[in-house]
Each structure stands twice: as structure tokens, then as C-alpha cells.
N, C-alpha and C positions, 0 to 999 in steps of 0.2 A: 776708473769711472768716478765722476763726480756725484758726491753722496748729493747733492740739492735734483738731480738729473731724473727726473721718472721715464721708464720706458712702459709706451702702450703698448706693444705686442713683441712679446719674443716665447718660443717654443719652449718645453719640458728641458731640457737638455742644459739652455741656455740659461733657464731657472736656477737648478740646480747649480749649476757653475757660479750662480751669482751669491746663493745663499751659502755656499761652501766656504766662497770669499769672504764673504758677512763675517762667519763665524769665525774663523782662523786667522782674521787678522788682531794682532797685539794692539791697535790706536784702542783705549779706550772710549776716547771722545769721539769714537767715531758711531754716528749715528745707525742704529738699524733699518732699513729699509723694510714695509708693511707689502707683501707681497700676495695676491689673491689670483688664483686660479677659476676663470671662468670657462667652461665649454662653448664656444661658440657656432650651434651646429647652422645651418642653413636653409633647411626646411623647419614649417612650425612641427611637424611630424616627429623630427626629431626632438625638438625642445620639448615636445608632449611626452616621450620615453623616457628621457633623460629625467625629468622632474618624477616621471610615477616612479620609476626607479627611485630615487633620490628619497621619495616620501615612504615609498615603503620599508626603506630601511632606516627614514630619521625625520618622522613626521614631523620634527620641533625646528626644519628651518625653514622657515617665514619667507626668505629668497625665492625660494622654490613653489612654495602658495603662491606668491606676484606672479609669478609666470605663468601658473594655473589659471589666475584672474585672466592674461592677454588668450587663451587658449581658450576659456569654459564657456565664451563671448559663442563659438561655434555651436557649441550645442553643451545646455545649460544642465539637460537630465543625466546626462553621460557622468558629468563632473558629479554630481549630485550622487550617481551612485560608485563613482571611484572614492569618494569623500566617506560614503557610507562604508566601502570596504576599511578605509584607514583607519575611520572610529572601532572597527568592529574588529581591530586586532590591539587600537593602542586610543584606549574610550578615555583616558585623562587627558591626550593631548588639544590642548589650548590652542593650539595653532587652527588645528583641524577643526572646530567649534566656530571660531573667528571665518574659518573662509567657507565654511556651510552657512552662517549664517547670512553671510552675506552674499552667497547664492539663492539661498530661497528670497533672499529682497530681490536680486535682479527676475526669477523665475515668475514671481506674482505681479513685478511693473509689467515686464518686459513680455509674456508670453501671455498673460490675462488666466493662470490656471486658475483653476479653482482653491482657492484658498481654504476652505474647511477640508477638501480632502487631502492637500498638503499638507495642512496640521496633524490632522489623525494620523499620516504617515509616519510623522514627525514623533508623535506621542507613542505611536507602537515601538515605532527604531527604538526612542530613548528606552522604552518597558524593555523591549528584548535582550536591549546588553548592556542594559546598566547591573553593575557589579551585585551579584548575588551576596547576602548579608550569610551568615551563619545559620539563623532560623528558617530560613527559605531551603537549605539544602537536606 
């Protein structure tokens, strides 16, 4: 195989066979190849599983929010409270901040809610799980 050569789509198997060769061969001048495994399911239904899955065991990749963005498009409260379960087991992640926040922007253009009861929402979530100090317990 020609190291300059990318392949768009080849199977687990064929993968493997490739990175085996990667490693095992003696050229040191010979380049590594960057290899990334994508799911490619077919329904958004699946893409919607595959990502909750995804987020609930590694809220911190950013790949996976993008694909929540093309999804959250259907129904903006759902997302809103899958986002609330994520903060509500893993409250530092950053990712997870970044893509609420930028659903509550689309929820307030896009749906006309009411904006002070969205806040208050907003203001109890944060009271209720943000990290209890020492003196509080």
C-alpha cells in the first residue's frame, strides 16, 4: 500500500490488518498513517443513541455534542433535559455547559419561551448540583 494513498471506507477487520502492518514494519521513514473510526449509522435515531451513549460515558467529546446540535434541531426541551442528566452526574464538564448554553439561545429565538422562567430554571438546576462545600454538609 502506498503510504501517500488514503482509504475512505474500509471495515474493522481490514483496519486492524492495516495498523498491524503500520507497526511491524522495520522502514523507519516510513510514515504512520492517522486512522479514525466513525459509526456510520443510517437513521438519525440511531445517531441520537449512539451519541447519548457516547456522552454518558465521556461527556468531554465535543464530536459527539455536533451531532446533538444536527438532532436537538427536532425537539429543543428533550435535549435540554438529556444535557440536564449529563451535568447532573459529570457538573465540571465544559463541553456540556457550551452545548446548553447554546440551546437555551436557540430555545428563546426559536420557540419564543418565556425567558424569565427559563432562567429560574436555569438558576435552581445550577443551586441543586452544584458541588456542596464542607459547611453546607
Amino acid at each position: 500500500m502506498n503510504v501517500n494513498e488514503c482509504i475512505e471506507e474500509t471495515n474493522g477487520r481490514e483496519l486492524i490488518k492495516l495498523i498491524n502492518e503500520k507497526i511491524k514494519t522495520t522502514d523507519l521513514n516510513l510514515k504512520l498513517c492517522e486512522f479514525d473510526i466513525l459509526p456510520i449509522p443510517d437513521k438519525s435515531k440511531d445517531i441520537d443513541v449512539i451519541t447519548m451513549c457516547i456522552l454518558l460515558i465521556n461527556p468531554n467529546f465535543s464530536s459527539a455534542w455536533s451531532k446533538r446540535k444536527e438532532i436537538a434541531i427536532i425537539d429543543l426541551f428533550h435535549e435540554l433535559e438529556f444535557n440536564r442528566l449529563i451535568l447532573s452526574k459529570h457538573f465540571k464538564c465544559e463541553q456540556a455547559f457550551i452545548h446548553r448554553r447554546w440551546l437555551i439561545k436557540k430555545i428563546t429565538k426559536t420557540k419564543g419561551a418565556d425567558f424569565v422562567n427559563l432562567v429560574d430554571q436555569e438558576i435552581n438546576f445550577l443551586i441543586d448540583y452544584l458541588p456542596k462545600t464542607k459547611h453546607e454538609l
